[in-house]
N, C-alpha and C positions, 0 to 999 in steps of 0.2 A: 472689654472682653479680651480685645489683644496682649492686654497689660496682665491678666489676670493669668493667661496660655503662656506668656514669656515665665511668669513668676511660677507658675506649677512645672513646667521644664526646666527651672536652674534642679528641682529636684530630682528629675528623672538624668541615670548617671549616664544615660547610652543618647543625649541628646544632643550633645556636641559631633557626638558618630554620626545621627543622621544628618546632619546638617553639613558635614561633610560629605556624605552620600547626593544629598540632595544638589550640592554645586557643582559633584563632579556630574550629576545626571542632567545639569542644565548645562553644562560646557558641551555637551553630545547633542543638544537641541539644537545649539549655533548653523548658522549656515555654512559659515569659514571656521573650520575648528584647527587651523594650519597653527593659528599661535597661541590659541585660548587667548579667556576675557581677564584681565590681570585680578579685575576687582574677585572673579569667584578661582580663580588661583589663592589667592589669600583666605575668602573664607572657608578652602578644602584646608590649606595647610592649618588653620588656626582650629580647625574641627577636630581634626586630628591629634592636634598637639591636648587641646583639652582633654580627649577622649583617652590620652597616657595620662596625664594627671589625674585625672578621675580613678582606670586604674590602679595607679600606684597608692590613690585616699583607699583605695578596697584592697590590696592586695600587698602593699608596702612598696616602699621607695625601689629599692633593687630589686625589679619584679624580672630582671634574665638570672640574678644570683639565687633569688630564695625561691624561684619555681613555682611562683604564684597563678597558676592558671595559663599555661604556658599556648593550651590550642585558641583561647581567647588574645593573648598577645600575639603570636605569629596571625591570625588571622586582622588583627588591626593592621600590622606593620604590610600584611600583605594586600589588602584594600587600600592604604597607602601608596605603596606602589602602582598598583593599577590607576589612581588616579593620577600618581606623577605622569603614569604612560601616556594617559590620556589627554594631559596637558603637556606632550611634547617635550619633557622633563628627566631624559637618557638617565644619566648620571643620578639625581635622585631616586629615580625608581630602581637603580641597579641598587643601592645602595639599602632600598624597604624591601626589595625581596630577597639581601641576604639575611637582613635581618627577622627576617619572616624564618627563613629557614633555619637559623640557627635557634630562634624561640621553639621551632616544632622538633629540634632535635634530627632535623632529615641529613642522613647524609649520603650526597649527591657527587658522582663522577664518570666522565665519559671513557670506554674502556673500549678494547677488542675483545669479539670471539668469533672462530668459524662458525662460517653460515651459511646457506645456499640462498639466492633471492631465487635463480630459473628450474623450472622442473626439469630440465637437462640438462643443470647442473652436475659434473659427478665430480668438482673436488670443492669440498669448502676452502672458502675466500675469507681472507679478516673483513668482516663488520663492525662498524659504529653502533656500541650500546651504551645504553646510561643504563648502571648500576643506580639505585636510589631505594633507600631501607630507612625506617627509624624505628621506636620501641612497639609501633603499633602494627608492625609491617606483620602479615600472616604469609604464611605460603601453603598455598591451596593444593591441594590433589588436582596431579595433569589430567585427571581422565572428568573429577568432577567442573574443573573448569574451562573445556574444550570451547574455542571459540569465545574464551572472555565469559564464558557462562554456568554457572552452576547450579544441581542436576532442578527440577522445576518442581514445586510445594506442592500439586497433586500428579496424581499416574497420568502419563501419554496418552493420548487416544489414538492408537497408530491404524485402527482402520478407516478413523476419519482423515486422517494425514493423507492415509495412501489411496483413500477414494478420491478426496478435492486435487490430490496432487500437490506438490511443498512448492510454498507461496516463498516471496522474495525474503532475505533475511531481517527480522527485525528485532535488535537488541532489546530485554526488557523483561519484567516481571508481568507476570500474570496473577491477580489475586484470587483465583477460579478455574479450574481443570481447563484448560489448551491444549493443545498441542504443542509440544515445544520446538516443533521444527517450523512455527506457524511465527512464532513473535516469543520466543523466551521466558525466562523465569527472573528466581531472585537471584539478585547480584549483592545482597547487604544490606544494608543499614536503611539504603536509599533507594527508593525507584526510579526504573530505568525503561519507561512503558514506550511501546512502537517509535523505538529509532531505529531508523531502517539501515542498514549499514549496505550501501551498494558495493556488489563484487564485482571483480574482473570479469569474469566466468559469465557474468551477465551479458557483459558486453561481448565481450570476442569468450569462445568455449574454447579454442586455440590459443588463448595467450600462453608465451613461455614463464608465465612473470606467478611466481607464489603471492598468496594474498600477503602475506607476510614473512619476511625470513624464519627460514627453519634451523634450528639449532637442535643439536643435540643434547640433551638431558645428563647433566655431571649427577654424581655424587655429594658435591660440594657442596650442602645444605646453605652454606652461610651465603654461597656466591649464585644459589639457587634464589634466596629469600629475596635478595639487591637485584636479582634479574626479573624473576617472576613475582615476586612476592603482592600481594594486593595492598595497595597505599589505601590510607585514609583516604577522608574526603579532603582535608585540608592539606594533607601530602600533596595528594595531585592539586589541587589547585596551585601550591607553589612548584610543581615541577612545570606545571604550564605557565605559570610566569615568568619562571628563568628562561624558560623557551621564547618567550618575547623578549627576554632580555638578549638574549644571542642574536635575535631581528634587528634589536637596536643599537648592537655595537656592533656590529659589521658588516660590510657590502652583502648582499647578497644573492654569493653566486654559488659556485655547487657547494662547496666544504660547507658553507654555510648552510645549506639548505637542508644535507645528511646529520647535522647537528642538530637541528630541528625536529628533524624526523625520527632521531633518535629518541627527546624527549617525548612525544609525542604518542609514537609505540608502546613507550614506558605506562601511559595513562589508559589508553584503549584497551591494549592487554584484557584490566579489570574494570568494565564498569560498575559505577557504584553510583552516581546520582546522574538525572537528565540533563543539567545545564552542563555540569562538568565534560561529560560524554560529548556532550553535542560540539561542548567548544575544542575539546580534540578534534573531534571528525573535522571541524569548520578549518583548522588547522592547516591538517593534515591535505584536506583538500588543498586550499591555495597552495600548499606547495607542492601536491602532483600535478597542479595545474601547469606548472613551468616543465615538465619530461610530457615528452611526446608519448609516449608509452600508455600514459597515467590520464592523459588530458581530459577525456571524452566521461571516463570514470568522475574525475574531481567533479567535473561542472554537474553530472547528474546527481552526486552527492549534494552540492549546495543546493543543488535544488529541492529534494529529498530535506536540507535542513529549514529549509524556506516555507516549504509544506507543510512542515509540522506548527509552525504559528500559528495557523489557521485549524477550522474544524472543517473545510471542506476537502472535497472529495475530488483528487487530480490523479492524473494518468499513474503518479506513483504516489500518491495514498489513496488506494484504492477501497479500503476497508474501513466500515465507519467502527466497527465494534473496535478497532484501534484508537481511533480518533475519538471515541466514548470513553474509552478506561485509559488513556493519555496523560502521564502525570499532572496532577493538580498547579493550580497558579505558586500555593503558597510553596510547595516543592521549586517550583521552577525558578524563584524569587530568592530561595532562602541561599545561594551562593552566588547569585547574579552579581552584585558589588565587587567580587573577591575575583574577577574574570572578566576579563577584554572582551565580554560577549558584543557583538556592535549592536545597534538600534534597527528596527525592523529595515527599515529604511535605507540603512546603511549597507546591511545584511543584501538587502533587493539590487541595491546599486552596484555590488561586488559581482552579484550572480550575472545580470546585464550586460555588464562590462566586460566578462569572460565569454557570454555571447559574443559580445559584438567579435572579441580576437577571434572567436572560432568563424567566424562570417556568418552567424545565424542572425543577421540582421532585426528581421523580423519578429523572434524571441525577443530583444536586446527593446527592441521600439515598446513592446507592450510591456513589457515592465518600468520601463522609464514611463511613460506616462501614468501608471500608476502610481510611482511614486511623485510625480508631477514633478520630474526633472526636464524640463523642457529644451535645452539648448542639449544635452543630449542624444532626447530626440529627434531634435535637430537633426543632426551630425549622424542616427540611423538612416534617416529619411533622406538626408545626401549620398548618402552610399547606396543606396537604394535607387537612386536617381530619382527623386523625388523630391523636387528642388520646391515647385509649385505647391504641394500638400503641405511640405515643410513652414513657407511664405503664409499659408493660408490657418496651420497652426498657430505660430505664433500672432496672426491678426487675430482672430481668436480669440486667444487667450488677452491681450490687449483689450478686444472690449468687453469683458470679464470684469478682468482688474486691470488695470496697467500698473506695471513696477518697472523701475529704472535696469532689472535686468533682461526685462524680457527685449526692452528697449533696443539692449546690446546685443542680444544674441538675433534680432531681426538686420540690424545695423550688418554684424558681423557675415549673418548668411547674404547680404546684398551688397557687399562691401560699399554701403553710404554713409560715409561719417556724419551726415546729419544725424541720424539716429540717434548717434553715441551723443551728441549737442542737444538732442531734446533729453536722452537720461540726465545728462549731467544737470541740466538745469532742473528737470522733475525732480531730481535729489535732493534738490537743495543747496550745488556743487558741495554735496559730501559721497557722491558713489565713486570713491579712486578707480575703480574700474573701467567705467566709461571715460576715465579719462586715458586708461593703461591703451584700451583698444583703441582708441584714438592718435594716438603716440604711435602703435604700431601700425595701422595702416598707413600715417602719413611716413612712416620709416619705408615701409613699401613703396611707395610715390616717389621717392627721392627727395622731399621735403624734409631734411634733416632739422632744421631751426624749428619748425613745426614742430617736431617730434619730440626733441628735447623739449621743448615747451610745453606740453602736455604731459611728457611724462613726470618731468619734476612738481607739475603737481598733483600730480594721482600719490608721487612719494612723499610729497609735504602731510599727505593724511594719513597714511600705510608705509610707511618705510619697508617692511619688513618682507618686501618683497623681489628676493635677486635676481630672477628674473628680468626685471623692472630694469636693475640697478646695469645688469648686465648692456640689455635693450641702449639706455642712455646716454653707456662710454661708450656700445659702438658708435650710437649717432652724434657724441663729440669728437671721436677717431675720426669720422667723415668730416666735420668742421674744422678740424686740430685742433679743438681745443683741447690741447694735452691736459688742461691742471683739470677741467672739470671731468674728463675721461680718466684722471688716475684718482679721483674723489670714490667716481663712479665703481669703477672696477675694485678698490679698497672696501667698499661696501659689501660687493660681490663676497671678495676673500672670504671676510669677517663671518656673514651670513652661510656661506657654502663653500669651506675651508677647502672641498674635496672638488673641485672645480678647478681640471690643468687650465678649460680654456682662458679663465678669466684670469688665474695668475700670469698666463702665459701674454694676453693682452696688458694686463699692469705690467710686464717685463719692457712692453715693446714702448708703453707712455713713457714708462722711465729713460727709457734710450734716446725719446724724443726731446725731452726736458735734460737731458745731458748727465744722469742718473745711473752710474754704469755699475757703482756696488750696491744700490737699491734694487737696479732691474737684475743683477745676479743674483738676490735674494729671491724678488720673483720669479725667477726663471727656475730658480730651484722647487718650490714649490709645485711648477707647471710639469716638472719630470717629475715629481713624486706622486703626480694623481692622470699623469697619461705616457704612461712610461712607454706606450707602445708607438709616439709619434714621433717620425726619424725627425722632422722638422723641427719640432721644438728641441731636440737634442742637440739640432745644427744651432740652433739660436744661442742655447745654452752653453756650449762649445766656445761658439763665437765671443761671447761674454764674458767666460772665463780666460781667454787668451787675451781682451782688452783689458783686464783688472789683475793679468798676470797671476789667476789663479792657476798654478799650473797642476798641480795634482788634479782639481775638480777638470780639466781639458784631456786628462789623461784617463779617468774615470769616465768620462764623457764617452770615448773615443772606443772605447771598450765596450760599454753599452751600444753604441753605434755599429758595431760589427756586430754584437749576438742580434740585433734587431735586423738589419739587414739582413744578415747571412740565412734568419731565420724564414723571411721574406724571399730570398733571392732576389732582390731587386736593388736595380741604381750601383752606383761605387759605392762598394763597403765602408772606407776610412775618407775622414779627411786629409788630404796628403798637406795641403797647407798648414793648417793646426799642427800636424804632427812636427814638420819642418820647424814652424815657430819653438814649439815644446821642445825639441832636441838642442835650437840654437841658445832656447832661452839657460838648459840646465847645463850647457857649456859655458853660459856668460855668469851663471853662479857658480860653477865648479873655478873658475878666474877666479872672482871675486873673493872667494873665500879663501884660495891659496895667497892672492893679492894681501888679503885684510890678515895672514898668518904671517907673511915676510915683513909688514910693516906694525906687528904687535897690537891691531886694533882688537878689540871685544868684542864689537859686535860689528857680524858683516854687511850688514843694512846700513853702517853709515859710507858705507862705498856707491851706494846708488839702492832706491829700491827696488829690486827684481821683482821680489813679491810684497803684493801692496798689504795687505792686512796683518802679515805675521815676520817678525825678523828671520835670514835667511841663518842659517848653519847647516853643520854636516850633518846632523841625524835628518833633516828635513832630506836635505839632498840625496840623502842613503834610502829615502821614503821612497822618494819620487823616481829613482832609479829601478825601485824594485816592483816600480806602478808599473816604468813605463816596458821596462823588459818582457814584466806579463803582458804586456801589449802587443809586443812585437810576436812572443810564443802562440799569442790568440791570433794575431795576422796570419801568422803560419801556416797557422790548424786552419783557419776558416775562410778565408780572403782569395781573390782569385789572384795571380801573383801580378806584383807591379810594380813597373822600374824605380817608380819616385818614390815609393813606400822604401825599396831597399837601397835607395842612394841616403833616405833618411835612416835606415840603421848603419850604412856604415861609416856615414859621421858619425852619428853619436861612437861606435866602438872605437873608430879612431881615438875621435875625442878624449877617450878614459881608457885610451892606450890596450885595446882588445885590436890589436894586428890582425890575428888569424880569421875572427869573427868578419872584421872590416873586411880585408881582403873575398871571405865566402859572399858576403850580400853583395861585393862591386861584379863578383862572378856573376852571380844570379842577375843581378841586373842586366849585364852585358847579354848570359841568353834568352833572358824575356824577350830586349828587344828585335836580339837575330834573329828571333822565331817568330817576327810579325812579317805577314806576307807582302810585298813588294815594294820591301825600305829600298830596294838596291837599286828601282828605279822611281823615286823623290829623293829629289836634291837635298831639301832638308834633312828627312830622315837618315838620310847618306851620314848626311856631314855628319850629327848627331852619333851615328854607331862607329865611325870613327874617332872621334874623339873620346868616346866610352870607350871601348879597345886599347886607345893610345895610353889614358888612365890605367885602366886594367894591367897592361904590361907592364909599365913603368912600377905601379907597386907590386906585381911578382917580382920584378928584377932588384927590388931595394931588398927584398926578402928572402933574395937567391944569392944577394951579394956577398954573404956571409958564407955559404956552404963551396964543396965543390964536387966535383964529378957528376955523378948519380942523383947525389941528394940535390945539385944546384937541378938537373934536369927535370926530376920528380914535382922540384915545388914548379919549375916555370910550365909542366905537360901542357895541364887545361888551360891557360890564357894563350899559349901558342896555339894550341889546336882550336881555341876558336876563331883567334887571328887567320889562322890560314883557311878556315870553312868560309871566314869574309871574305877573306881574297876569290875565292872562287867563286861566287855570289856576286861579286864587283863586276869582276871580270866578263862573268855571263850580260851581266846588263848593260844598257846602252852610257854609261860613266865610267868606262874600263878603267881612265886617267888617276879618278880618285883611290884605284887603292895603291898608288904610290908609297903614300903617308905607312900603309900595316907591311908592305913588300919591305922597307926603312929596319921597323922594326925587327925581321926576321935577318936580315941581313948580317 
């Protein structure tokens, strides 16, 4: 029989499609869907791949050039992508939903217009929209489609409206006289039955916040159509895909978030089928969930979307004749594939989890156990204080069934590594888990050899877990074992590129292992994903002045003052580095003039200054105009300091800026005058004498040239601070020492 079901499917052309369908719908069964199962990775890509050839035997080989069915390709290429998404697959799926979108002819891009989001709003603001139009795009009448909705296939019944009172909003058609202010009408093609859209207005009647930005109405047909216009079914589903695709290429913090929102608006606007709808809303929600504003709103929307899975009857689906006339399965089914809809399950665990941030504990427990997430439960029932019910949970559920993870998650709530010792052996030593948690409590103990021990082998089964990888170089960092800590933390990189701490740790193995232009690579890495940490900056800094990169020290240093300064905290600069970096580009400024009087080519065979790249003048011209910006940002943002400007006025010396040199030996001298009670420590004494004695000595080399007037003009300020000293000296109990500045006025 099986033989006979394989041979009548080589005949059906759309068989390789389901079978694609059907592996990406077992990869969402998994328990760990973190990496997908490789084997039905392959049979979605190989489903797919037949499923274009098949095509192409129906519609001809160039099926984007000859326009062979064009909403049947963009919807392959975009099923596609959702299952790249859904096996963790960025880059491929970015790559099936543009080509999803070029087969549908959509064209898509994010714009400005004024808008108001607050009702007390009075001047529009540029807003984030997505324009998005193709041939099928309509543009509806403002007044027929007020609220995403247009007008309802039989008459109103406004005295039943206004007798029952107007129930909660709920998008949708009705096939039968309603009330349209009760649950809606027709949106299209497709039904849109009791989706309840929760408003603001529900919750707070004082919110300042518009249900949606208000825009005002152009002329501009065309840029009307790209704004409002009603997408297909298959439009919107690829604008909600690219909307995932912007999830998965970039962090996500606000710009990110407004991006999203923006496609997202685009689709709700006009409803046209249930799943479609619903997975904006679902959308839409998780990301009001992240603003305070919005929070309380999102989570009763998922909840709202959660209800509708069911036919029963909850605090907000109150109405069974909704839950009666409720889009059919095969409606709800027929664009399911083509949308990151999640699994009931999945869908429960998102809502849960939103609870438990908001501290509805309670909420959060009784859906976890429906869904028989049990160490979740857990983890309510701790918060809960409920440590005992929790214990008595899990036994439980043990003799039930016992599984090697409930094993763990009992282990874990009583921190007894036995536990995790009978999973691992229940398993079969194949659950890498119980050996992960094992690894980590004994890291907590301070049994480092343990730890490593264990966790290298939860990694011998599961690699793929940085975490893990992370875990292991610390607890070789506590053994030294530098080489198996820089294994470790290389795994890290590789796995979770955007990880400062772990590059930042590979920077420090290296330095251990004597690795100084390897852990500058690392180190570089560590600034470009925690830009905000002055420490790693200082490492970073440090590293480039041992490998004599001096540009990246100068670049450093720069960064280290807008971070600071932005903070107000700690010393702005490093004065050491800086020092080093000024004597370093005096010992090239030598070199090079050295390497020109004796005819050499290149000036690196004079000694290497800088280690990776030959020295010359255009470098040197770089680095001078790094480091000057340097000293101009000291300026502006630094609080002033003698050793900062004793290091600008070598450097000016240096490259022969007199006047420059001579300003910074000034300011140095009255930084230090102006610290309170140098005149009585001896040190500090001595110290502001010898600055002063400096200070005059180069007025008088620069006065020795002029006479009269102009010689008195240049020597005024270093005299008149000389003698504010003397007076200071004098007062204090070391009258003797200003001998030395009485000398120089004499």
């Amino acid at each position: 029989v099986t033989g006979n079901v394989r041979l009548a499917l080589t005949h059906v052309i759309t068989s390789s499609w389901w079978v694609a369908r059907s592996a990406t719908a077992h990869q969402e069964t998994l328990e760990s869907q973190e990496f997908g199962a490789p084997s039905l990775r392959q049979e979605t890509d190989r489903g797919f791949k037949r499923s274009l050839k098949a095509m192409q035997r129906v519609f001809g080989e160039n099926l984007e050039e000859n326009g062979g069915c064009p909403e049947l390709l963009s919807r392959l290429w975009l099923e596609c992508g959702v299952a790249c998404h859904k096996f963790k697959r960025v880059e491929d799926a970015k790559a099936a939903f543009h080509k999803a979108r070029d087969a549908a002819g959509l064209e898509v891009g994010l714009s400005g217009k004024l808008g108001r989001r607050t009702k007390f709003q009075k001047e529009e603001k540029s807003q984030l929209v997505l324009m998005a139009a193709s041939k099928t795009t309509v543009l509806r009448d403002e007044k027929a489609s007020a609220e995403g909705a247009s007008p309802p296939l039989a008459p109103t019944n406004k005295e039943t409206a206004e007798g029952e009172g107007q129930e909660p909003d709920l998008e949708g058609e009705a096939g039968e006289a309603v009330p349209q202010n009760d649950w809606g009408t027709d949106f299209g093609k497709e039904k849109v039955i009791g989706i309840r859209k929760v408003k603001l207005e529900e919750l707070d009647e004082y919110t300042p916040l518009h249900e949606k930005i208000q825009f005002e109405k152009t002329d501009d047909v065309e840029a009307e159509t790209k704004l409002r216009g009603t997408l297909s079914l298959v439009d919107q589903s690829i604008v909600l895909a690219l909307c995932m695709d912007v999830k998965n290429s970039y962090a996500m913090e606000g710009l990110t978030g407004e991006e999203m929102a923006a496609y997202v608006e685009r689709v709700i606007q006009s409803p046209e089928n249930w799943m479609v709808y619903s997975t904006a809303l679902l959308i839409k929600s998780q990301l009001e969930f992240e603003r305070s504003k919005t929070k309380e709103r999102a989570v009763l929307q998922m909840q709202v979307l959660v209800d509708q899975q069911t036919d029963r009857l909850t605090p907000l689906q109150t109405r069974q004749d909704v839950v009666d006339n409720a889009a059919p399965v095969h409606e709800r089914f027929k664009w399911l594939h083509a949308l990151a809809w999640p699994a009931l399950w999945e869908l429960k665990r998102g809502l849960a989890q939103r609870y438990l941030e908001l501290g509805v504990a309670g909420s959060a427990l009784k859906i976890f156990e429906e869904v028989k997430l049990w160490e979740e439960a857990v983890d309510c029932l701790v918060i809960m204080d409920k440590r005992a019910r929790a214990e008595e949970l899990i036994r439980e559920r043990l003799d039930v069934r016992p599984t090697a993870n409930l094993m763990c998650v009992l282990g874990n709530l009583l921190q007894d590594p036995s536990w995790f010792e009978k999973a691992w052996e229940f398993s079969g030593k194949r659950y890498a888990r119980a050996k992960r948690l094992w690894a980590i409590h004994a890291f907590g103990e301070g049994e480092y050899r343990e730890s490593v021990k264990h966790m290298r082998e939860a990694l011998e089964i599961n690699p793929l877990y940085p975490g893990s990888w992370f875990r292991l170089g610390a607890a070789a960092m506590r053994l030294e074992d530098w080489q198996l800590a820089r294994v470790a933390f290389a795994h890290v990189a590789k796995q979770e590129p955007e990880d400062g701490d772990a590059w930042a740790n590979l920077s420090s193995v290296h330095v251990k292992l004597g690795e100084f232009a390897a852990a500058l690579k690392a180190s570089a890495g560590a600034v470009k994903y925690s830009r905000n940490n002055w420490k790693i900056w200082e490492n970073h800094i440090s590293l480039a002045v041992q490998t004599n990169q001096w540009g990246v020290v100068i670049d450093g240093l720069s960064n280290l003052i807008d971070l600071r300064h932005a903070r107000e905290s700690g010393d702005q600069i490093d004065i050491q580095s800086l020092l080093l970096t000024v004597d370093a580009l005096l010992i090239v400024r030598d070199k090079l003039k050295g390497a020109a009087e004796h005819g050499l080519d290149r000036a690196s065979e004079l000694g290497n200054v800088e280690a990776r790249q030959d020295v010359s003048e255009e470098l040197l011209d770089s680095w001078r105009a790094q480091l000057e910006a340097l000293f101009d940002k000291f300026n502006e943002k630094c609080r002033p300091d003698p050793n900062a400007y004793k290091a600008m006025a070598v450097y000016f010396e240096g490259f022969g800026d007199l006047e420059k040199m001579r300003y910074n030996l000034l300011r140095r001298a009255r930084t230090l005058a102006h610290q309170d009670g140098w005149e009585r420590d001896e040190s500090k004494l001595a110290r502001i004498v010898n600055v002063l004695t400096d200070l005059h000595a180069k007025y008088s080399a620069a006065a020795a040239s002029k006479d009269g007037d102009a010689k008195a003009a240049v020597m005024d300020e270093a005299v008149s601070l000389v003698r504010t000293a003397i007076n200071r000296i004098k007062a204090g109990p070391h009258e003797e020492e200003a001998a030395p500045l009485e000398a120089l006025l004499a």
